[in-house]
C-alpha positions as CSV (number, residue, x, y, z in Angstrom):
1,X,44.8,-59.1,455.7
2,X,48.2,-60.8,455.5
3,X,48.3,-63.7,453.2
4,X,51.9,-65.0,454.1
5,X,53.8,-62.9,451.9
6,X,52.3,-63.8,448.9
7,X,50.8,-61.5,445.9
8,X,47.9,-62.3,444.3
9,X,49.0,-63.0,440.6
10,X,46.3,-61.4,437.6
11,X,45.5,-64.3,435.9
12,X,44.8,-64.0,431.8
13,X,42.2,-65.9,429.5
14,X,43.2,-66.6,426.4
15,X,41.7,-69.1,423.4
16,X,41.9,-70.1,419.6
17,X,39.8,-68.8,417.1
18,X,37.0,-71.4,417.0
19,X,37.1,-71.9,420.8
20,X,38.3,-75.6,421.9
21,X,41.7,-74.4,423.2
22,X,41.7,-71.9,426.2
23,X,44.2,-71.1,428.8
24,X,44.9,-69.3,431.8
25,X,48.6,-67.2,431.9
26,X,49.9,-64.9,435.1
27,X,50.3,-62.0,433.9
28,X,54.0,-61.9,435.1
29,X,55.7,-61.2,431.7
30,X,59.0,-60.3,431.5
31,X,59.5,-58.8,427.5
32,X,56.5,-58.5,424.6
33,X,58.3,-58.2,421.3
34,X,57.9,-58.6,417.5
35,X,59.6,-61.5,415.9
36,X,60.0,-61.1,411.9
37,X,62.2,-64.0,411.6
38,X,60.9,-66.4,408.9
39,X,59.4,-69.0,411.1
40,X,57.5,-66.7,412.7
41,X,55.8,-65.2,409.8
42,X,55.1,-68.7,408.7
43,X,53.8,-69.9,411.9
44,X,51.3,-67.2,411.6
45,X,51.2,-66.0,408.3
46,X,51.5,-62.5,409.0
47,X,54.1,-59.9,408.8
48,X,55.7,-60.5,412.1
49,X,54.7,-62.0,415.2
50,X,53.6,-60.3,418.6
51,X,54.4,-62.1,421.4
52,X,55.1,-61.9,425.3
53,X,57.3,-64.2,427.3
54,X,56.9,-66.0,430.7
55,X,59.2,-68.3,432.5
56,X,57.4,-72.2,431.4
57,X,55.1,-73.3,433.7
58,X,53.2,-70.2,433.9
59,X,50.4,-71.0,431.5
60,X,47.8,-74.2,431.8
61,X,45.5,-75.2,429.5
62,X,42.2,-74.8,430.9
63,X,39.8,-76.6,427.8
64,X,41.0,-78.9,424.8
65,X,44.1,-80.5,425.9
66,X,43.1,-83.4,423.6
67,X,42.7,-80.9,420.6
68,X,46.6,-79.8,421.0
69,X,48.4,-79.7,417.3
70,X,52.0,-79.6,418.9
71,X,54.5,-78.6,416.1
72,X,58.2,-80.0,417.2
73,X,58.9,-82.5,420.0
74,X,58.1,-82.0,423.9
75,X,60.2,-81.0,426.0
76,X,62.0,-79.7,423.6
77,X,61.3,-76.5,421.6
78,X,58.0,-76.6,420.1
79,X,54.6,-74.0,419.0
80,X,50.9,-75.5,420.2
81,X,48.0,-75.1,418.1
82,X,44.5,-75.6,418.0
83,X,44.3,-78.7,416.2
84,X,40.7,-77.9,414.8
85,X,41.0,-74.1,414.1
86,X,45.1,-73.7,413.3
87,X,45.2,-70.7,415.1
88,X,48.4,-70.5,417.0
89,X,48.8,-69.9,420.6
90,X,52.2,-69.9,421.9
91,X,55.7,-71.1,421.7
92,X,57.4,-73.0,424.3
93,X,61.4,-72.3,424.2
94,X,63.5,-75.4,425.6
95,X,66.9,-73.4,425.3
96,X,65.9,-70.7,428.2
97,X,63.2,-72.0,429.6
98,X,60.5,-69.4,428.1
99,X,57.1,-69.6,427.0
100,X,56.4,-67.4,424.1
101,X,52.3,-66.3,423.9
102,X,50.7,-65.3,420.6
103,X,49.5,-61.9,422.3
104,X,46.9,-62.4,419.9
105,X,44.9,-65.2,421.6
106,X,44.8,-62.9,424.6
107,X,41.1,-62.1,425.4
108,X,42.4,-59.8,428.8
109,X,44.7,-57.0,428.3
110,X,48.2,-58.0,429.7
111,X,50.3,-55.3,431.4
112,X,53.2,-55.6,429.1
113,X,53.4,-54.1,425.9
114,X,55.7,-55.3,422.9
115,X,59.1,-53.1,423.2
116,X,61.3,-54.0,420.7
117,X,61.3,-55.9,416.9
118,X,63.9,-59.2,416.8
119,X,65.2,-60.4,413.7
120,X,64.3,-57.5,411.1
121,X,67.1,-58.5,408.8
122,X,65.2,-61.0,407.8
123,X,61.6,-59.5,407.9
124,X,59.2,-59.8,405.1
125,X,60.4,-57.3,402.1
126,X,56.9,-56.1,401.7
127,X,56.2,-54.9,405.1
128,X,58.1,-51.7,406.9
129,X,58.0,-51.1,410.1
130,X,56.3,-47.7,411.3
131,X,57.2,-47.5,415.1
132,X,59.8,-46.3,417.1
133,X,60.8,-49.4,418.8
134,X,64.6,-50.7,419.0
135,X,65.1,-53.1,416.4
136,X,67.6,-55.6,416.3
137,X,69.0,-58.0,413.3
138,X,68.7,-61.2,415.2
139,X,68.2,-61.2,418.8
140,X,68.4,-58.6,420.8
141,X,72.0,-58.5,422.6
């Protein structure tokens, strides 16, 4: 059956922790990394963060706009959380025009995997990395 050309994109669920925040995501990523800078690990409170990026305008919220906990100023760079829970849930990137999802609020399995670590010179002391993966000082070149 032709459908004018188009593909039918794979839409992902994710949420929060407690549930009040969900969204829907193509999955259409073009990169899944680890970010050890020191926001990151802050932001989460982890080691590092996994995430996966998407060209803006590819997620929508589909429950608890109105429980948003935006961190920074729209449109400009800024990370949305759950305003009840904390958990965070992605990152949206003003400077190129990327959203960066916590893969960890994914509930489906995307198709991209994380490839590569960013900004290990300034990862946590305590952790060491145990992959393979290219890792870069800052971002990657």
């Amino acid at each position: 059956m032709d459908n004018g050309g188009e593909r039918s994109m794979t839409m992902l669920e994710g949420s929060c922790l407690c549930g009040a925040v969900a969204y829907a995501v193509e999955d259409a990523f073009h990169a899944a990394f680890y970010c050890h800078c020191s926001r990151c690990r802050r932001a989460t409170g982890s080691a590092f963060k996994p995430m996966a990026a998407i060209k803006t305008g590819r997620l929508r919220l589909t429950r608890g706009e109105d429980a948003l906990l935006i961190y920074g100023t729209p449109p400009g760079s800024h990370d949305v959380h759950c305003g009840a829970c904390g958990s965070f849930l992605y990152s949206v990137i003003a400077d190129n025009g990327n959203t960066h999802v916590a893969m960890g609020t994914l509930i489906d399995t995307p198709s991209v995997k994380p490839s590569f670590h960013m900004f290990v010179g300034s990862k946590a002391p305590w952790y060491e990395i145990g992959d393979d993966l290219p890792q870069f000082e800052g971002l990657p070149g």
